[in-house]
N, C-alpha and C positions, 0 to 999 in steps of 0.2 A: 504491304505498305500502300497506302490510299496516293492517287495519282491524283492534282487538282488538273481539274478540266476548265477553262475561260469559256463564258459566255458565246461570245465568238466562234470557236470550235463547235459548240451544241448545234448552234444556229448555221451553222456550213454542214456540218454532215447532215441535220435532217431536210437541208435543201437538197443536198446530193443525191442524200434515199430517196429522196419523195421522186425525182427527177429519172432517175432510174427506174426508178415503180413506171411511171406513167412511158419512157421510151421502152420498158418490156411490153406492156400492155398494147402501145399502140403497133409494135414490133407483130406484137401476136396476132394483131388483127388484120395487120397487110398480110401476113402469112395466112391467115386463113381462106383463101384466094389463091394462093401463092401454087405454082406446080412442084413448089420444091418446098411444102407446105414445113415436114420434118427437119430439114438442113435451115431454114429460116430460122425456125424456132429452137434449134438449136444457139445457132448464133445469136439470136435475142437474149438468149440464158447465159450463156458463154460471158456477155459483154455485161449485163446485172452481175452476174457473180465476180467480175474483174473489181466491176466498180463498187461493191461490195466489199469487197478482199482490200481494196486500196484505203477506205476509209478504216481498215482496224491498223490500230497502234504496229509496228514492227516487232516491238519485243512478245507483243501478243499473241501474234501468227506462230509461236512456234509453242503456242501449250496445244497440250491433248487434245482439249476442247475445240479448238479453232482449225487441227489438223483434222478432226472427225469432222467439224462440219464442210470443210473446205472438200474433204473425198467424196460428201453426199451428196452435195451442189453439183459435183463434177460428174458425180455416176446420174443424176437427174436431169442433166447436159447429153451426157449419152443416150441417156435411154431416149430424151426427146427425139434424137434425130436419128435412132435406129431404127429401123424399117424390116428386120429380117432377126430370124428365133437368134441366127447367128449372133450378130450383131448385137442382140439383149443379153446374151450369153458373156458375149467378151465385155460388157461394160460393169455386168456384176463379178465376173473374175477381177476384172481390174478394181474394182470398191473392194474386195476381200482384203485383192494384195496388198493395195492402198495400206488400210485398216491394220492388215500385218503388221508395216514396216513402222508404225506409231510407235513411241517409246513409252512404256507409261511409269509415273515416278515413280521412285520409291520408296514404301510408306517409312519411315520411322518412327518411334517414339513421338516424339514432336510435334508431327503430323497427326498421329492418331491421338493424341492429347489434342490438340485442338481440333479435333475433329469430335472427342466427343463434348470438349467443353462446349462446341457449337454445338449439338445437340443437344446438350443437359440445358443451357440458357432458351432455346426454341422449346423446349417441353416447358419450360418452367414460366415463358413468358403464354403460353397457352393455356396451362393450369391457370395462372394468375386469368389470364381473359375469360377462361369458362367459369371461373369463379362469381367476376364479377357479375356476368351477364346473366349466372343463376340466381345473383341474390339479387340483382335492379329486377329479375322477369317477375321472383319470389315474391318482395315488395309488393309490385305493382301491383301484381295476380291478388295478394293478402289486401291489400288496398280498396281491391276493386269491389273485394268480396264481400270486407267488411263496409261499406258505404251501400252497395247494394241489399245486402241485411238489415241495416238502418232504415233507411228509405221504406223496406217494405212491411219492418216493423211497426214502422212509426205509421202507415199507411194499415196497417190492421187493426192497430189502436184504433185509430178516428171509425174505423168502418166497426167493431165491437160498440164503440160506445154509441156510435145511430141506432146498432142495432136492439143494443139495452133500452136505447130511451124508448123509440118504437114500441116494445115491447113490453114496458111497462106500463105505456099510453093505454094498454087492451089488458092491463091487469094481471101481467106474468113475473111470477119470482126472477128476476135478474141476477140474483146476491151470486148463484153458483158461473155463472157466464164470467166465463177468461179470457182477453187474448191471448191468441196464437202468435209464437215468438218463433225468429230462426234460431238455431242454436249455430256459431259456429266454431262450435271447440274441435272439430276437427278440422277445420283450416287452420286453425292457430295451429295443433300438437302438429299439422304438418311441416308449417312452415319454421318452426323451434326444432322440428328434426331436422330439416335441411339445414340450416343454420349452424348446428352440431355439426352435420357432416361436412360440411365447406371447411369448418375451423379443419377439419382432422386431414382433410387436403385429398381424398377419396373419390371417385367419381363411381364407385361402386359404393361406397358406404353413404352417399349420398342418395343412393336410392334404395338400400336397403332399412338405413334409419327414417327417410321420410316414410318411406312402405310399413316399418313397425310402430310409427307414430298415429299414421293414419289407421290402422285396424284398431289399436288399442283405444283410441277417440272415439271410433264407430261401436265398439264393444262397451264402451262405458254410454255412450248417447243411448242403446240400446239396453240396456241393462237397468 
């Protein structure tokens, strides 16, 4: 069930982080100096993670989530101001035990229905975006190709017909002189085969159908 959060609330806790951000950092940096460089910065960590832990909800602090991170914070507490193999030893024993004594739910029916209705809606709302970003790229790409064909059509034209007149100026048969045209019926048959494939909802048939639209274009262009 969705919790509303007040304006108010947003704006106090990311003063509070930011504020804790900046007294860890400047914490860390008298410590760096410091003869008791690891014990400093320990308690730098120690005092972030407190104020940290106070800014999450109550009823929050007690899921899975917030007990794993709360033990990793704590073993990252340790390990700063452990100084001796020992001492690294007993703070990852203590993260296991931690980790241990976690309850985690347990799943039922319910749970795993909505667990995977959230992941059938996340796949489907990404099919739906690969979809669309295939056919705007398709479009575009089909767009680009075909304006650029134009252009350089229409640009051989004018250069064939200088060429005929020239050449008639000096007495030469012109009648058999053609221009040179792009073809591109193989950008079309490809981008009609992606098209096909999108409808069918495929990200495999979508490049297996543009891949046989495209040879069979190249085989008729050549043929």
């Amino acid at each position: 069930m969705a919790t509303s959060i007040s304006t108010d609330s947003v704006v106090n806790w990311a003063y509070q982080y930011s504020l804790a951000c900046a007294k860890l950092t400047s914490a860390e940096n008298a410590a760096s100096s410091s003869a008791t460089r690891s014990a400093d910065i320990a308690t730098a960590k120690a005092d972030f993670n407190a104020t940290m832990k106070s800014l999450v909800p109550t009823d929050v602090q007690s899921s899975v989530q917030f007990q794993y991170m709360d033990a990793l914070t704590q073993y990252n507490t340790d390990m700063a101001s452990a100084t001796t193999e020992k001492e690294r030893q007993a703070a990852m024993t203590t993260l296991y035990t931690t980790l241990e004594g976690i309850t985690m739910p347990t799943a039922t029916s319910a749970t795993l229905d909505d667990l995977v209705a959230a992941n059938q809606a996340a796949v489907s709302n990404a099919a739906a975006n690969i979809k669309s970003m295939v056919s705007n790229a398709g479009s575009s790409w089909l767009s680009t190709v075909a304006s650029g064909a134009s252009t350089l059509n229409s640009q051989a034209s004018s250069l064939t017909d200088s060429i005929k007149t020239a050449l008639a100026k000096v007495g030469v048969d012109t009648s058999n002189i053609t221009t040179p045209t792009i073809n591109t019926a193989s950008a079309s048959a490809f981008a009609a085969a992606s098209a096909s494939a999108i409808t069918g909802g495929s990200s495999g048939s979508l490049m297996n159908a543009a891949l046989i639209g495209y040879l069979v274009a190249e085989q008729a262009d050549s043929g």
